[in-house]
Each structure stands twice: as structure tokens, then as C-alpha cells.
C-alpha positions as semicolon CSV with decimal commas, in nm:
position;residue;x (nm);y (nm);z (nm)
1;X;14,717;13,294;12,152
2;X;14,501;13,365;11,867
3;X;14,175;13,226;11,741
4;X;14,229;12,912;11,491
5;X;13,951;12,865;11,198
6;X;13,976;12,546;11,055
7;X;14,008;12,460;10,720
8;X;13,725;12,345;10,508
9;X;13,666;12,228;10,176
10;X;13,593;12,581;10,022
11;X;13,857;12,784;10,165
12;X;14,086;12,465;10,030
13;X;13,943;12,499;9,671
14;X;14,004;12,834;9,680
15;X;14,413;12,792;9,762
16;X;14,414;12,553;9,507
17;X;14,239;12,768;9,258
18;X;14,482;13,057;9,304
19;X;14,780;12,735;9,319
20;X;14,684;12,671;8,949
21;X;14,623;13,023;8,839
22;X;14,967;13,135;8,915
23;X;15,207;12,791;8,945
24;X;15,518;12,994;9,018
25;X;15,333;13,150;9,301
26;X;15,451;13,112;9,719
27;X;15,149;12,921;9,754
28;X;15,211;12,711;9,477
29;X;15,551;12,628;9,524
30;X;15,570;12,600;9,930
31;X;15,279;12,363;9,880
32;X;15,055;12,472;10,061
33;X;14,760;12,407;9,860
34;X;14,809;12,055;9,917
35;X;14,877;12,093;10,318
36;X;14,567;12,283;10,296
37;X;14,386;12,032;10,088
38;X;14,477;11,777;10,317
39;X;14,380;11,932;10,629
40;X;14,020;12,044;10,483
41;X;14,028;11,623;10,433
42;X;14,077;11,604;10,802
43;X;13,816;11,887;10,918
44;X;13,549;11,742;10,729
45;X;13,386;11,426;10,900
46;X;13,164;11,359;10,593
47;X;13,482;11,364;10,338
48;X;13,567;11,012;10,562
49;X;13,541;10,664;10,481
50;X;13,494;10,503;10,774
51;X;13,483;10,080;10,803
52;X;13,218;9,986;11,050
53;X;13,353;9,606;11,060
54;X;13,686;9,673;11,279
55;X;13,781;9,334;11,270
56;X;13,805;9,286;10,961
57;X;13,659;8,966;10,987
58;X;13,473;8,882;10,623
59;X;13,174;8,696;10,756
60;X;13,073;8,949;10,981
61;X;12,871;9,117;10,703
């Protein structure tokens, strides 16, 4: 099996980029530039929103 790079935010922008430049394009159409989008949003631990208080409790704050 091959080596897997994971997707980041620039290598995203960048399918997205070409996406928009040419909208009748494989990548725009198979969307891909969203899967990739959305898996840069996964890769990334600082593109997270993360809530501390897991138990949701209000007065915990």
C-alpha cells in the first residue's frame, strides 16, 4: 500500500480554486473540492471547536 498525505487547508484551497476557475471541470462536478474541503476540516485540529463543558450543564461555567 502506498503512502497517504493528508489533506490540509492549502492543498484544499487550491482544489477549490481550480473548482471555481473551471465549474464544468471533473473536479468541480464530482465534488471533490468539497470532500476535500471537508477532510482538510478534519486534518486540522486548530480548524475545531471544541466544548470543554461535556455536560452541558449551564452552571458549570
Amino acid at each position: 500500500m502506498g503512502r497517504e498525505t493528508p489533506m490540509d487547508r492549502e492543498a484544499a484551497d487550491r482544489i477549490g480554486a481550480a473548482a471555481e476557475q473551471d465549474p464544468q471541470s471533473a473536479t468541480a462536478v464530482s465534488g471533490f473540492d468539497e470532500r476535500a474541503d471537508a477532510a482538510a476540516e478534519r486534518n486540522d485540529p486548530g480548524s475545531h471547536d471544541y466544548d470543554d463543558d461535556q455536560d452541558d450543564d449551564p452552571d458549570d461555567n
